[in-house]
Biopython code that builds the backbone (N, CA, C, O; Angstrom):
import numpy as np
from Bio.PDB.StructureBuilder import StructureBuilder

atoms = [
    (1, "UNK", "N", (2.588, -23.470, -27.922)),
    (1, "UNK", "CA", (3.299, -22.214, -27.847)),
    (1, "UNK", "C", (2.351, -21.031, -27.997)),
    (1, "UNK", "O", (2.315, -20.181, -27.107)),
    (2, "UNK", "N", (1.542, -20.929, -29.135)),
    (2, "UNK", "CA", (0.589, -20.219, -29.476)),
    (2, "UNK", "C", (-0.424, -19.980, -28.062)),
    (2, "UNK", "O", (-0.885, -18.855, -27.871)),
    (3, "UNK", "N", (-0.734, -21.120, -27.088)),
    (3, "UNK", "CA", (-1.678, -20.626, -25.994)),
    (3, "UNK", "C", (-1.000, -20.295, -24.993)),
    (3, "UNK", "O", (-1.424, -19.869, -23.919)),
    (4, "UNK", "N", (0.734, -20.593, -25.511)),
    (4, "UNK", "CA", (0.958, -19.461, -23.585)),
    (4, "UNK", "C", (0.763, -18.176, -24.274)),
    (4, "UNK", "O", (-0.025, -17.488, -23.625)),
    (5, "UNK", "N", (1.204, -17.553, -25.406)),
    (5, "UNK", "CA", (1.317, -16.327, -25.839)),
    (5, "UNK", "C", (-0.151, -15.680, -25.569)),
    (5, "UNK", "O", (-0.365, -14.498, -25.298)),
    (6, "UNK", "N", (-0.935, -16.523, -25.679)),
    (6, "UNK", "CA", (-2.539, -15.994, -25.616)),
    (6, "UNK", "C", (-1.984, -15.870, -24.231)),
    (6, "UNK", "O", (-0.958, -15.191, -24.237)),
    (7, "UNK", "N", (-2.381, -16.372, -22.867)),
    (7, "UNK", "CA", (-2.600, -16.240, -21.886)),
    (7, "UNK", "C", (-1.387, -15.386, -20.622)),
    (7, "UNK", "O", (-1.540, -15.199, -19.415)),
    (8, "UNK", "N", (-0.320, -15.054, -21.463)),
    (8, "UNK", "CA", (0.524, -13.922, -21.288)),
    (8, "UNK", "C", (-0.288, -12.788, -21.473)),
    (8, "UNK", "O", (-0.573, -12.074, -20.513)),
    (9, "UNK", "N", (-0.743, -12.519, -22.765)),
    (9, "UNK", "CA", (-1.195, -11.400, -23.212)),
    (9, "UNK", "C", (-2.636, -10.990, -22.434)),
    (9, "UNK", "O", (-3.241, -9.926, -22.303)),
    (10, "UNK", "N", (-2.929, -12.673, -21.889)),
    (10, "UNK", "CA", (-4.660, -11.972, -21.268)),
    (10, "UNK", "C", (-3.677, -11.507, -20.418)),
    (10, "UNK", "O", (-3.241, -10.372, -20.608)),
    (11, "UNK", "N", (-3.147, -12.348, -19.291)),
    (11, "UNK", "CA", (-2.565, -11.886, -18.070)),
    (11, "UNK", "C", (-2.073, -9.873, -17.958)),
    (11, "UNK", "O", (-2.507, -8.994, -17.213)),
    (12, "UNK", "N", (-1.061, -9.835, -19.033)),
    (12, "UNK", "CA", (-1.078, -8.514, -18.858)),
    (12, "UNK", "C", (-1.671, -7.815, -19.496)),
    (12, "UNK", "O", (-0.828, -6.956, -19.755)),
    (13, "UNK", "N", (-2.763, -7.460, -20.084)),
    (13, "UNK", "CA", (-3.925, -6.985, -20.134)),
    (13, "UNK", "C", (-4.794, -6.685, -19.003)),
    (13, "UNK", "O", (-5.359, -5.617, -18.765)),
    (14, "UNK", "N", (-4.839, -8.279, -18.027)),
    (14, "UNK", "CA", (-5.763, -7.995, -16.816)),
    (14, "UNK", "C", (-5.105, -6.907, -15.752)),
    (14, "UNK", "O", (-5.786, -6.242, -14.972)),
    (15, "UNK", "N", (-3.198, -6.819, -15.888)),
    (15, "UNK", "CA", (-2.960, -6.594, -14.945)),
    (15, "UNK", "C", (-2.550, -4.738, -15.260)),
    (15, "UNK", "O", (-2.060, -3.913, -14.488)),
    (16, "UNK", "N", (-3.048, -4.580, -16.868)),
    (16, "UNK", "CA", (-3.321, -3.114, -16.846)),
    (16, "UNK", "C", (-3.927, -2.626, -16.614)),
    (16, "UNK", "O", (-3.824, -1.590, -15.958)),
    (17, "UNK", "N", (-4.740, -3.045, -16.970)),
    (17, "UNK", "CA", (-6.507, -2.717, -16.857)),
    (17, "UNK", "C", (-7.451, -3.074, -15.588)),
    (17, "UNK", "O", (-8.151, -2.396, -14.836)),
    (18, "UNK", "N", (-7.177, -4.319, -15.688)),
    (18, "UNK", "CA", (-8.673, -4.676, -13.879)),
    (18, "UNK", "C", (-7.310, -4.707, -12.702)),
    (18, "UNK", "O", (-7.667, -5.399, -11.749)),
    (19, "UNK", "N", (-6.059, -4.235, -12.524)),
    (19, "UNK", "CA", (-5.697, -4.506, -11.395)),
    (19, "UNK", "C", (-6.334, -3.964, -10.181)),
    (19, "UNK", "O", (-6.389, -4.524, -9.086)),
    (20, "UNK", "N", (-6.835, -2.741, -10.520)),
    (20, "UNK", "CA", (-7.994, -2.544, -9.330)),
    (20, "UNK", "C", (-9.067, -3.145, -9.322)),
    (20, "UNK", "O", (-9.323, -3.496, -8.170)),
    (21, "UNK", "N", (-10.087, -3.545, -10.270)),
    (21, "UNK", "CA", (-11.285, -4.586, -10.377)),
    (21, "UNK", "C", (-12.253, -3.041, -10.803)),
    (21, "UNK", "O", (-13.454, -2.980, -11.068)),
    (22, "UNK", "N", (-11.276, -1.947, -10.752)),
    (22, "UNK", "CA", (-12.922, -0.978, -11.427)),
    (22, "UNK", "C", (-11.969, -0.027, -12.317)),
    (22, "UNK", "O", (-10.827, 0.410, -12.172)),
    (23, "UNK", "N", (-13.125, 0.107, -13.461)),
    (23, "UNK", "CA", (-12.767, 0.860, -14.473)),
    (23, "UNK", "C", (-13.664, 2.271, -14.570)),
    (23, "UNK", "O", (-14.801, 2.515, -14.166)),
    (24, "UNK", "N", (-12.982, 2.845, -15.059)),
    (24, "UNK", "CA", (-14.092, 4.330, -15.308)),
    (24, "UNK", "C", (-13.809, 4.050, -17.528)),
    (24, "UNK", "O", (-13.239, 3.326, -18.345)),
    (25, "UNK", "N", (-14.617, 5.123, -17.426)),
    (25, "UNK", "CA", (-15.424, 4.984, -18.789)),
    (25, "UNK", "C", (-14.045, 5.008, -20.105)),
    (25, "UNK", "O", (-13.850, 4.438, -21.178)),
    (26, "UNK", "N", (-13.246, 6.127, -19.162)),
    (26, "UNK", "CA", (-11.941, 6.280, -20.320)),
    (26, "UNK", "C", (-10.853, 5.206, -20.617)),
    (26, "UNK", "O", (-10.058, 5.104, -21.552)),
    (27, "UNK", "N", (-11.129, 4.258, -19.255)),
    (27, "UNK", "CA", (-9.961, 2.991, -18.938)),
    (27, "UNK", "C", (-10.865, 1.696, -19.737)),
    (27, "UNK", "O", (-10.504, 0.608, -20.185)),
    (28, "UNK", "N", (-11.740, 2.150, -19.695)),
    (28, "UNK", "CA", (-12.998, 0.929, -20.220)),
    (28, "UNK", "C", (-12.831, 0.913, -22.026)),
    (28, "UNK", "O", (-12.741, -0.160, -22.623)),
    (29, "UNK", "N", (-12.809, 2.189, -22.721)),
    (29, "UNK", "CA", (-12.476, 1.796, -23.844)),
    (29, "UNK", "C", (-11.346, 1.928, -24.205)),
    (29, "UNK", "O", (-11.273, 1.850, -25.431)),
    (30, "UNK", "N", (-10.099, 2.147, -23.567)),
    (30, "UNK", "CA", (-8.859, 1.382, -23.842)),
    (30, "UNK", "C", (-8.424, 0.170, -23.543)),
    (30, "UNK", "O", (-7.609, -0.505, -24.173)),
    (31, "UNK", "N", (-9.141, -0.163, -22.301)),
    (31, "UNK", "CA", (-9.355, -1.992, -22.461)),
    (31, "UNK", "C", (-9.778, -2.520, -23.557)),
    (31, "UNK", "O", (-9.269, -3.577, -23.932)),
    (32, "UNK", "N", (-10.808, -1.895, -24.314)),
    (32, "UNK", "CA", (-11.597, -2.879, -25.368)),
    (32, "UNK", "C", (-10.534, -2.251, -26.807)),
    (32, "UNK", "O", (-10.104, -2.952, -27.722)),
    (33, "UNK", "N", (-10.334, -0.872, -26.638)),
    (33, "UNK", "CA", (-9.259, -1.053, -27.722)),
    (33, "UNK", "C", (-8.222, -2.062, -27.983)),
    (33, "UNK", "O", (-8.045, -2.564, -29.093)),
    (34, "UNK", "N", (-7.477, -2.372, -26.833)),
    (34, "UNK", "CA", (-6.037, -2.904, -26.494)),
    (34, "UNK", "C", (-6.720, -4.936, -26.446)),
    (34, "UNK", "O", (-5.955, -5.876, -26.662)),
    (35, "UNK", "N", (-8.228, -5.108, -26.123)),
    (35, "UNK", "CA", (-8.350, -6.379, -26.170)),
    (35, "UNK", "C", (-8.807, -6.610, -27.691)),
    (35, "UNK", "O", (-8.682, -7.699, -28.252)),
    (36, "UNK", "N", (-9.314, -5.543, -28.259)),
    (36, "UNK", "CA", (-9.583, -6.095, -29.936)),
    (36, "UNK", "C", (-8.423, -5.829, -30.597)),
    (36, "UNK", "O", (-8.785, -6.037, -31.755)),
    (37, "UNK", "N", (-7.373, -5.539, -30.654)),
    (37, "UNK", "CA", (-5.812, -5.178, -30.970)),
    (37, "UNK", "C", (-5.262, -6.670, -30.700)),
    (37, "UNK", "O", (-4.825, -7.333, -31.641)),
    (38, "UNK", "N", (-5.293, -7.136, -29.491)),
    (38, "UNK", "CA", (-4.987, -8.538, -29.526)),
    (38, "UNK", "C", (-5.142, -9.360, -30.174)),
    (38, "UNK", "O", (-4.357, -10.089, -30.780)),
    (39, "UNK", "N", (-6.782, -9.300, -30.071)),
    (39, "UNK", "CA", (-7.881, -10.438, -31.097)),
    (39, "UNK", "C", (-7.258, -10.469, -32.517)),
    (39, "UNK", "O", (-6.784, -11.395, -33.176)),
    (40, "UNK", "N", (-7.456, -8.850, -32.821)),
    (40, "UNK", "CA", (-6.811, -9.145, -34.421)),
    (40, "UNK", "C", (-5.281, -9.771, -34.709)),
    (40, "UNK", "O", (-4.944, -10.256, -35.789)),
    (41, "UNK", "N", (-4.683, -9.695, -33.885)),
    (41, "UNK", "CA", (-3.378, -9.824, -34.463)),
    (41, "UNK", "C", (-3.303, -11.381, -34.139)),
    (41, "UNK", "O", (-2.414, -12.104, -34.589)),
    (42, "UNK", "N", (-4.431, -11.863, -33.231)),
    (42, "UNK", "CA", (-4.189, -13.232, -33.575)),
    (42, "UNK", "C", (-3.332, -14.025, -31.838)),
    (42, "UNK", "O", (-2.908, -15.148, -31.563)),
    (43, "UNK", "N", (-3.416, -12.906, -31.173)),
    (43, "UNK", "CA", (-2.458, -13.210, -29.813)),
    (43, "UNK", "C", (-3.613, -14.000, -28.912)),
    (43, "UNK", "O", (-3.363, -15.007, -28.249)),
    (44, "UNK", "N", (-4.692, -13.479, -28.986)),
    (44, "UNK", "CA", (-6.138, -14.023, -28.597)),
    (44, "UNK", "C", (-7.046, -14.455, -29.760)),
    (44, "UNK", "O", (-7.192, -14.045, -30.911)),
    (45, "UNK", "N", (-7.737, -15.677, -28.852)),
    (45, "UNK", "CA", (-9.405, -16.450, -29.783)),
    (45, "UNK", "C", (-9.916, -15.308, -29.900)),
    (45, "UNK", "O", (-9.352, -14.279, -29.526)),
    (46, "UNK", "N", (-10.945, -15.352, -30.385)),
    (46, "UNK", "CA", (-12.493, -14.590, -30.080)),
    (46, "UNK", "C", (-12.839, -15.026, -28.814)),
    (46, "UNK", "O", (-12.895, -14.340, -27.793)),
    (47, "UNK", "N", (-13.103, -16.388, -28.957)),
    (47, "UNK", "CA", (-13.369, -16.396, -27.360)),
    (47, "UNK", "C", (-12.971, -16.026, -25.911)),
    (47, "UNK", "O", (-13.458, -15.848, -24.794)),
    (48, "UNK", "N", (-11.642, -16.014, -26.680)),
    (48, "UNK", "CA", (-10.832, -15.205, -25.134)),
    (48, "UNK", "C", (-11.002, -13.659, -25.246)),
    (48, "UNK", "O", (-11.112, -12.985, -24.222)),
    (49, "UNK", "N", (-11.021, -13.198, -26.264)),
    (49, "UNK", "CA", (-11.750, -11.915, -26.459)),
    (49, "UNK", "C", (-13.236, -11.276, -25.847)),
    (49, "UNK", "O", (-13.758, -10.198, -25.564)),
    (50, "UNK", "N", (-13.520, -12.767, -25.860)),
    (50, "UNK", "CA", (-15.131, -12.557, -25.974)),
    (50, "UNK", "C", (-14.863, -12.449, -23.829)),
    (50, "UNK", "O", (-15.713, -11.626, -23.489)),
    (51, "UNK", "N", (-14.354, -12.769, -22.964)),
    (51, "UNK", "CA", (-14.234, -13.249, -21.841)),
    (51, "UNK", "C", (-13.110, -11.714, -21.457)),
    (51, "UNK", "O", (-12.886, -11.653, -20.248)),
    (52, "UNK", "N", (-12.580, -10.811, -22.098)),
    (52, "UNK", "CA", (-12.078, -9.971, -21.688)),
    (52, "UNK", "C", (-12.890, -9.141, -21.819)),
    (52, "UNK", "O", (-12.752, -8.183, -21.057)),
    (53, "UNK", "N", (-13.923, -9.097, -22.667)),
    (53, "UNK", "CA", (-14.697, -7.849, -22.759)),
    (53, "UNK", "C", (-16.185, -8.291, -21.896)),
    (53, "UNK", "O", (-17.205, -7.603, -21.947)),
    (54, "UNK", "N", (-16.084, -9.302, -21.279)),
    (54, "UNK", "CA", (-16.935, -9.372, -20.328)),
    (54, "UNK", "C", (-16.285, -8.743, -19.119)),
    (54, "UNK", "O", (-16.633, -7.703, -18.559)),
    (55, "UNK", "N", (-14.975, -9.792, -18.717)),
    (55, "UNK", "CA", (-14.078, -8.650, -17.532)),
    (55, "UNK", "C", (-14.544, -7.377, -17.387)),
    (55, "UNK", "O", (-15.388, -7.020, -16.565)),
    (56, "UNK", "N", (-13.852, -6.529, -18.386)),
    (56, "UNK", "CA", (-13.954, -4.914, -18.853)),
    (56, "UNK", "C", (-14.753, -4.557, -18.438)),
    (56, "UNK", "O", (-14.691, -3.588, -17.681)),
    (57, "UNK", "N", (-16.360, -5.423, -18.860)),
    (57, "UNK", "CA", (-17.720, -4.842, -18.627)),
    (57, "UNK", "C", (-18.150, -4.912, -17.051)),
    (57, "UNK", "O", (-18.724, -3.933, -16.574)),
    (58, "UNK", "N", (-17.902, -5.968, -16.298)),
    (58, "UNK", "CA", (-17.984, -6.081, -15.190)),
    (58, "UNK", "C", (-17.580, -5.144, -14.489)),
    (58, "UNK", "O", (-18.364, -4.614, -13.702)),
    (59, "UNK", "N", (-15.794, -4.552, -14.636)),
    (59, "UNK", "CA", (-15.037, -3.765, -14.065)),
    (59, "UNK", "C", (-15.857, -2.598, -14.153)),
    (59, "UNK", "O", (-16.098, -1.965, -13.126)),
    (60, "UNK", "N", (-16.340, -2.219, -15.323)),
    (60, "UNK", "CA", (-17.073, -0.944, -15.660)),
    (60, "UNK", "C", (-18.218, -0.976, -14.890)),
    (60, "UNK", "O", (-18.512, 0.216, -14.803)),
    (61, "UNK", "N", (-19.131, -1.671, -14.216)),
    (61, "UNK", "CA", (-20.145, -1.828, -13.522)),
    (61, "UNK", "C", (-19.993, -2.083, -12.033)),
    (61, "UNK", "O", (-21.020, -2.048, -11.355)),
    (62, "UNK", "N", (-18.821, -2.337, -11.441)),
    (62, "UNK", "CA", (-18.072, -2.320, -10.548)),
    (62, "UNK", "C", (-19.225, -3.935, -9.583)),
    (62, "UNK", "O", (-19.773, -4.048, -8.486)),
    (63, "UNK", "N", (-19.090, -4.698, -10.626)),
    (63, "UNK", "CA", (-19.307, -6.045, -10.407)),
    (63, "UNK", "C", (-18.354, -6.691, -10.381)),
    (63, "UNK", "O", (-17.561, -6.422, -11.284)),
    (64, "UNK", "N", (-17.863, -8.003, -9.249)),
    (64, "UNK", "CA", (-16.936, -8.928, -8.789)),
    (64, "UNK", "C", (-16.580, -10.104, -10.038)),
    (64, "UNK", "O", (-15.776, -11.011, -9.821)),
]
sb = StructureBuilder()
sb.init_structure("model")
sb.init_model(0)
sb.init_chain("A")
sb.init_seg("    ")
for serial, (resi, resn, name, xyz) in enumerate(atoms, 1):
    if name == "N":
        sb.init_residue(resn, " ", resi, " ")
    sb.init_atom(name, np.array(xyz, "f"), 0.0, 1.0, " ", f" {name:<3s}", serial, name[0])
structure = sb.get_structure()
């Protein structure tokens, strides 16, 4: 139960944030706000944390 809730929460996360695949600087740290908000509360691993804030970073570099 606990890993669909994780992978809901990546899902709409991805689909606030990378639905275009590029971020500018102000969308970039409300991604990482809204993905360490997750982390803490326990909705996400670290590791899945750790894999959204790679996303983020990519998006921010306007890498695929």
């Amino acid at each position: 139960m606990e890993d669909r809730k994780g992978a809901v929460a990546i899902l709409q996360w991805r689909a606030t944030f990378l639905g275009e695949g590029v971020l500018q600087e102000e969308a970039y740290d409300q991604a990482l706000m809204a993905a360490d908000r997750l982390e803490q509360s326990g909705a996400v691993s670290a590791g899945e944390w750790l894999q959204m804030v790679r996303q983020a970073n990519a998006a921010l570099l306007h890498q695929p």
